[in-house]
Structure formats: structure tokens, C-alpha cells
C-alpha positions as CSV (number, residue, x, y, z in Angstrom):
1,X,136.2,80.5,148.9
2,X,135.5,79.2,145.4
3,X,131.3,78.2,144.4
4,X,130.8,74.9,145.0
5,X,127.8,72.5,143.3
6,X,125.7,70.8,145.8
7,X,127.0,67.4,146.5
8,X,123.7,66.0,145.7
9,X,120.0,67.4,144.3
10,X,116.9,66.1,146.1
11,X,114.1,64.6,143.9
12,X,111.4,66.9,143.9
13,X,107.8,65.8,144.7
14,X,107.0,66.1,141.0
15,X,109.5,63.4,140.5
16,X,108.5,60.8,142.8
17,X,104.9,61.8,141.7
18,X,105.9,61.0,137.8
19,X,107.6,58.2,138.9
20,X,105.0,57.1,140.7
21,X,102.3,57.1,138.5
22,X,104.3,55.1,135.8
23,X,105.0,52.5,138.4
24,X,101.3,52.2,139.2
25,X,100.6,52.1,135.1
26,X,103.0,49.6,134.6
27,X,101.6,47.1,137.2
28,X,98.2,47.8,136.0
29,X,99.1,46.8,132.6
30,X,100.6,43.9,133.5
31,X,97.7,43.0,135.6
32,X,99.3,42.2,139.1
33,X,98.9,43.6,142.5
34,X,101.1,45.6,144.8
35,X,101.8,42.7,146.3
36,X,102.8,40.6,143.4
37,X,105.2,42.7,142.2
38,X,106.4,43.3,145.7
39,X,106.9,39.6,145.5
40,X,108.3,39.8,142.6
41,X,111.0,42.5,142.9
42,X,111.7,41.6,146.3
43,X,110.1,44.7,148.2
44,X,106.9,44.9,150.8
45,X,104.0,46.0,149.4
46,X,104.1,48.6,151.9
47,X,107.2,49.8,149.6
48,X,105.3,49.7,146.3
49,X,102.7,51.4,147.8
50,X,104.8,54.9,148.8
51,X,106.6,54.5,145.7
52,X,103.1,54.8,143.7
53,X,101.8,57.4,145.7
54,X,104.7,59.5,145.2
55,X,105.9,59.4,149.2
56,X,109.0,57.7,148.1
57,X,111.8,57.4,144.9
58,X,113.4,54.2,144.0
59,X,117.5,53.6,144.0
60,X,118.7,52.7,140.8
61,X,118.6,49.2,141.9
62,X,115.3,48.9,142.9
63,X,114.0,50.6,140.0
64,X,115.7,48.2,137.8
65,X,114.3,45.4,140.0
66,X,110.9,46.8,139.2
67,X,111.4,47.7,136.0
68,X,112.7,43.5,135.5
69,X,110.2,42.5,137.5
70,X,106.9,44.2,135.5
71,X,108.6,43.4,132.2
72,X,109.5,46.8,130.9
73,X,112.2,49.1,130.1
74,X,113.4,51.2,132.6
75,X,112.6,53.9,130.3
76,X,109.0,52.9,130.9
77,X,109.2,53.4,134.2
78,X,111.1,57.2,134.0
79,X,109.1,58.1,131.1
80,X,108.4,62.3,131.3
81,X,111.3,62.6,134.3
82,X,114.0,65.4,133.6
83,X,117.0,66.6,135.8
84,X,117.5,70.4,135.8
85,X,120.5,71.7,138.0
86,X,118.8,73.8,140.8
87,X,121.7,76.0,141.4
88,X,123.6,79.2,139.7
89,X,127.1,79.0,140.0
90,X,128.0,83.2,139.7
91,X,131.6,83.8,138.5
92,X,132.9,87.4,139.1
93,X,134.1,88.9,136.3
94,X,133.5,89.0,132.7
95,X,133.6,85.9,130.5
96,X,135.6,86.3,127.0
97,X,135.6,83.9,124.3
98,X,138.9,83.3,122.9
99,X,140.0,81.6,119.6
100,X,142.3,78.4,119.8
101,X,145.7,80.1,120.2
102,X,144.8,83.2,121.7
103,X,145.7,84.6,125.4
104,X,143.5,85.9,127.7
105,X,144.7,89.9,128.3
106,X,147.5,90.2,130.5
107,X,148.8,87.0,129.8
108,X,150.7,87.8,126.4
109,X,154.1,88.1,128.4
110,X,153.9,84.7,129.8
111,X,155.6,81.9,127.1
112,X,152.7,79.5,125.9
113,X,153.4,75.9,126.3
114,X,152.9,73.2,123.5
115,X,150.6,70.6,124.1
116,X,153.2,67.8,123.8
117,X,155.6,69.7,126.6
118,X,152.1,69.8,128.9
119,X,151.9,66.3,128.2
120,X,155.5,65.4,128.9
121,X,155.1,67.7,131.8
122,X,152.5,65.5,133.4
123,X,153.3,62.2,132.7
124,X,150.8,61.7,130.1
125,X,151.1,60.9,125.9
């Protein structure tokens, strides 16, 4: 069985935290309440709320609702947030760097292909 990536990453709590906190500067600075911009974007204030306090993370959509909404950038709004993969993916073997042209050892018997036959070969130009 071949290493597989997750199929998707959880947002940590540092995330919604971050997220959170430039939500709750944003509205601040725009001088409206939780539930003006609830209003505004569409959500309960109930919704702003957990986003503020970290308990939740937005949808793209909904952030971009908010983001619309306050009259900011997105960027504003995901300023200081970063995506790291959480995972090692752990390949047996050693890895060898190889010059355009060259073959991996053991491979020299086997006739190269030129990139036009490949592409001839698969339907593509």
C-alpha cells in the first residue's frame, strides 16, 4: 500500500484563534457590532461571535462575505495565518538526483522514449 496525504488538514486552534482576533479588529475598526455585521454578511451574531473567539473557522464564502461586508481585503482578515503540511510522507529507498537525460541504475537496458513519441503515445501535442 502506497503513503497516502490526508484528504483534508484540520485548522488548528491557533488558526481559528488568529482568525479570530482579526475578525474582531476589523469590526472594531469599522465601528459596528457583532450584530451589524451579522446583519450585514448575512450570519447570526451568535456566528460572529464563535468565529471571534476562535470556537469556529469561516468557509471561504463566508469569509469573503465578511471580509465584503467590513470593507477589507480578505488579506486583512488572514493576516499572520500559514498552512504547514502536518504529515511525512517516508519513501523507502534512497533518493538520487539525476541530470536531464540520464537513467536511473538498472534502467540503462530499457530504450528511452522521446518526448514527441510519449506525446503521440498519449494523445497529447
Amino acid at each position: 500500500m502506497s503513503p497516502r496525504a490526508p484528504a483534508t488538514a484540520p485548522p488548528t486552534p491557533e488558526m481559528k484563534l488568529r482568525f479570530g482576533q482579526n475578525l474582531a479588529r476589523c469590526r472594531a475598526e469599522a465601528g459596528i457590532s457583532q450584530e451589524e455585521l451579522g446583519f450585514r454578511a448575512s450570519l447570526h451574531r451568535t456566528e460572529i461571535s464563535l468565529l471571534e473567539c476562535g470556537e469556529r473557522v469561516p468557509r471561504v464564502d463566508t469569509a469573503l462575505r465578511l471580509a465584503g461586508s467590513l470593507g477589507v481585503p480578505l488579506a486583512q482578515l488572514t493576516a499572520g495565518l500559514e498552512w504547514r503540511p502536518g504529515y511525512e510522507v517516508v519513501v523507502p529507498g534512497a533518493w538520487e538526483v539525476l541530470e536531464r537525460g540520464d537513467q536511473p541504475p538498472g534502467d540503462h537496458d530499457q530504450a528511452s522514449a522521446h518526448p514527441a513519441e510519449i506525446a503521440t503515445s498519449n494523445g497529447s501535442r
